[in-house]
N, C-alpha and C positions, 0 to 999 in steps of 0.2 A: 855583041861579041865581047866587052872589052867588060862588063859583068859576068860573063863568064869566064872571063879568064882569071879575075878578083875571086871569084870564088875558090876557082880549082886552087889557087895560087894559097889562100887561106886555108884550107881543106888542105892543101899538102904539109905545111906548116904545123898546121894544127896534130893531124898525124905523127911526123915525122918526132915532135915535141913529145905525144905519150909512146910512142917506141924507147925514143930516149930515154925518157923515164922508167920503163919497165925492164930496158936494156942495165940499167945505171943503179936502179933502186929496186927493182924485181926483187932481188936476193934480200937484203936487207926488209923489207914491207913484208914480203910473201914468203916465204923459207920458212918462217915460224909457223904457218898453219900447216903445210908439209912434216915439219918435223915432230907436232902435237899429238900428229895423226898416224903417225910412226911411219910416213912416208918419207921417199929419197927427195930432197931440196933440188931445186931445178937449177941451172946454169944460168949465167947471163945470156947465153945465147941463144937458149929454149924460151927464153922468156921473149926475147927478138924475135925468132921464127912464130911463136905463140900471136904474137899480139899482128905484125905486120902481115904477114901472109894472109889471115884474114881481108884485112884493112886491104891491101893492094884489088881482093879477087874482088870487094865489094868496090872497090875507086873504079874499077874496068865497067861494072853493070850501072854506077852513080852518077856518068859525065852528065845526065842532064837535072840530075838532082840539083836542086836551089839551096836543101841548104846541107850540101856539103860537107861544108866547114864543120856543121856537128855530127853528122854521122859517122867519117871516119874516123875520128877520136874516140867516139862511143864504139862502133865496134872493136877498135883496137883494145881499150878497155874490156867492152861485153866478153872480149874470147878471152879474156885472164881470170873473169870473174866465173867462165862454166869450168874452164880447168880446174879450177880450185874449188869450187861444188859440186861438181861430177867426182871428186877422187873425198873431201875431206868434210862436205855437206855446211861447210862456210862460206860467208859472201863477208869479206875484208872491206871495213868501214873507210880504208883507202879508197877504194877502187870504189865504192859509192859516190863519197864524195869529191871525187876526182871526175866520174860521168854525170853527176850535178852542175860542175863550173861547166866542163864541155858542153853541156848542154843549154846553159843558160847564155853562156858566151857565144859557140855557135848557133846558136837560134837566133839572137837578135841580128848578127851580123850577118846573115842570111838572110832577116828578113828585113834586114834595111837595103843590102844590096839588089835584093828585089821589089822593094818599093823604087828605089830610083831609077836601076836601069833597067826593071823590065815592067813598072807601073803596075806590080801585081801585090798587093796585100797580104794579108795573112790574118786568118781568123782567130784572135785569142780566144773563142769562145771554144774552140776546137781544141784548144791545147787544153785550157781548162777542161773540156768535157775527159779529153783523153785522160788525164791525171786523175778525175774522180774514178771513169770507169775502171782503170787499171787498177787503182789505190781500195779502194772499197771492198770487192769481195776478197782480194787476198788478206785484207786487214780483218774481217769478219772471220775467214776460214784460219787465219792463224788467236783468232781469241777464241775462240769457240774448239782449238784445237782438232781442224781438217787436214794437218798434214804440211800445215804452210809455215818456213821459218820467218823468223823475224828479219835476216837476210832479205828475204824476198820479197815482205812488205815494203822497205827501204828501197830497194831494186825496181818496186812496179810503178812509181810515179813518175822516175825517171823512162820508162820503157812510154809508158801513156804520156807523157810529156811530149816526147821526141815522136811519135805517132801520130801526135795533136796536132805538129807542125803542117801535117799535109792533111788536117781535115778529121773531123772525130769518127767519120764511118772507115775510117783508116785504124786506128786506135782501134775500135770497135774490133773487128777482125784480127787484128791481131791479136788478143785476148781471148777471143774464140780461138782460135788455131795452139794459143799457147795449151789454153786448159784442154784441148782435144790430145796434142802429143804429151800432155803430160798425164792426163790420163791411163792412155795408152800404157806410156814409159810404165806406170803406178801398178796395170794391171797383170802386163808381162811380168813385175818382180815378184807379187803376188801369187801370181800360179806358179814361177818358177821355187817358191817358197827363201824369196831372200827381204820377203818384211812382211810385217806382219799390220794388219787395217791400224793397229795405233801408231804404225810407223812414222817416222819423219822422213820425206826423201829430198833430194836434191832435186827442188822443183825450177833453179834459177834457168837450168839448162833450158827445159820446157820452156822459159818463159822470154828466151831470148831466141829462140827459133822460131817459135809462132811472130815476134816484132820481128825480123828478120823475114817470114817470111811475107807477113802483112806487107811492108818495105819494098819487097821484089814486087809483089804480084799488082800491089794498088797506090804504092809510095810514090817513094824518091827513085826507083829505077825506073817508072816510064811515066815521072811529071814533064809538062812541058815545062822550059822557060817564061 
């Protein structure tokens, strides 16, 4: 119990720290691809509701997630990073490397707290496998020009990373589930004629719902401790 409680306790923190950040520096970091894109700059305080209201609905389904500590960060991140590829087709080299540390820091600390107090390991081979799997074809389909930004190469190691945590047949599916809604997303815009097959879309959204949904259905929402 009292490793669970270190976690949540880290996991809130950790949160709580990129709201701040997106609350405080949102505007300054992110304003500029809004404004490139001849869109309206967001508030400090759309930036708050953006990133935490996520984070909060995924803390509710995570209590027995292990490693916590990096997921909520990451999603708080992940929902700034679709806002802003859903509306301007950019993925801001901030918010990458800002769910890199998250993830590199919540990952170990996650899984040292559960090596100790609940004598359960963690498979690097699993994380690795998730990083190649995720990293690899979006890297392929964006040199061979499939549609894939450079954004979202950047973006898929981290997604495979943090999928890796709980196992690469975790990873695995979520990369299935991505490339399935984005798919989708692809072929709806398609017939509704708003791109055209050489198009470039805003594939980051797709690729943070399919790990998200991987997450619910086979994660961090129903691991044990």
């Amino acid at each position: 119990m009292t490793a669970q409680i270190i976690i949540w306790m880290l996991a809130g923190i950790a949160a709580v720290l990129v709201v701040g950040w997106a609350t405080v520096s949102g505007p300054e970091y992110l304003n500029p691809y809004f404004e490139r894109a001849g869109l309206r700059a967001r508030t400090r305080v759309e930036y708050a509701l953006i990133s935490a209201l996520p984070t909060a609905f995924v803390a509710v389904f995570g209590t027995r997630d292990p490693f916590l500590v990096a997921t909520l960060p990451l999603v708080a991140l992940f929902s700034l990073m679709v806002l802003i590829d859903a509306t301007t087709k950019k993925q801001p080299n901030v918010l990458t490397f800002l769910a890199m540390a998250a993830l590199v820091v919540g990952g170990v600390l996650g899984m040292i707290v559960r090596l100790i107090g609940f004598h359960h390991g963690t498979s690097l081979v699993g994380i690795a496998v998730g990083i190649v799997v995720w990293l690899f074809p979006l890297w392929l389909l964006n040199r061979v020009g499939g549609g894939v930004g450079l954004g979202d190469v950047k973006l898929a190691p981290v997604l495979g990373g943090w999928l890796g945590l709980y196992g690469a047949g975790v990873a695995f599916g979520g990369l299935l589930t991505a490339v399935i809604v984005g798919g989708i997303y692809a072929l709806v815009l398609l017939t509704l004629g708003k791109v055209k097959w050489s198009s470039t879309v805003a594939f980051g959204p797709a690729l943070v719902i399919g790990a998200l949904v991987s997450w619910f259905v086979t994660g961090g929402a129903v691991s044990p401790w």
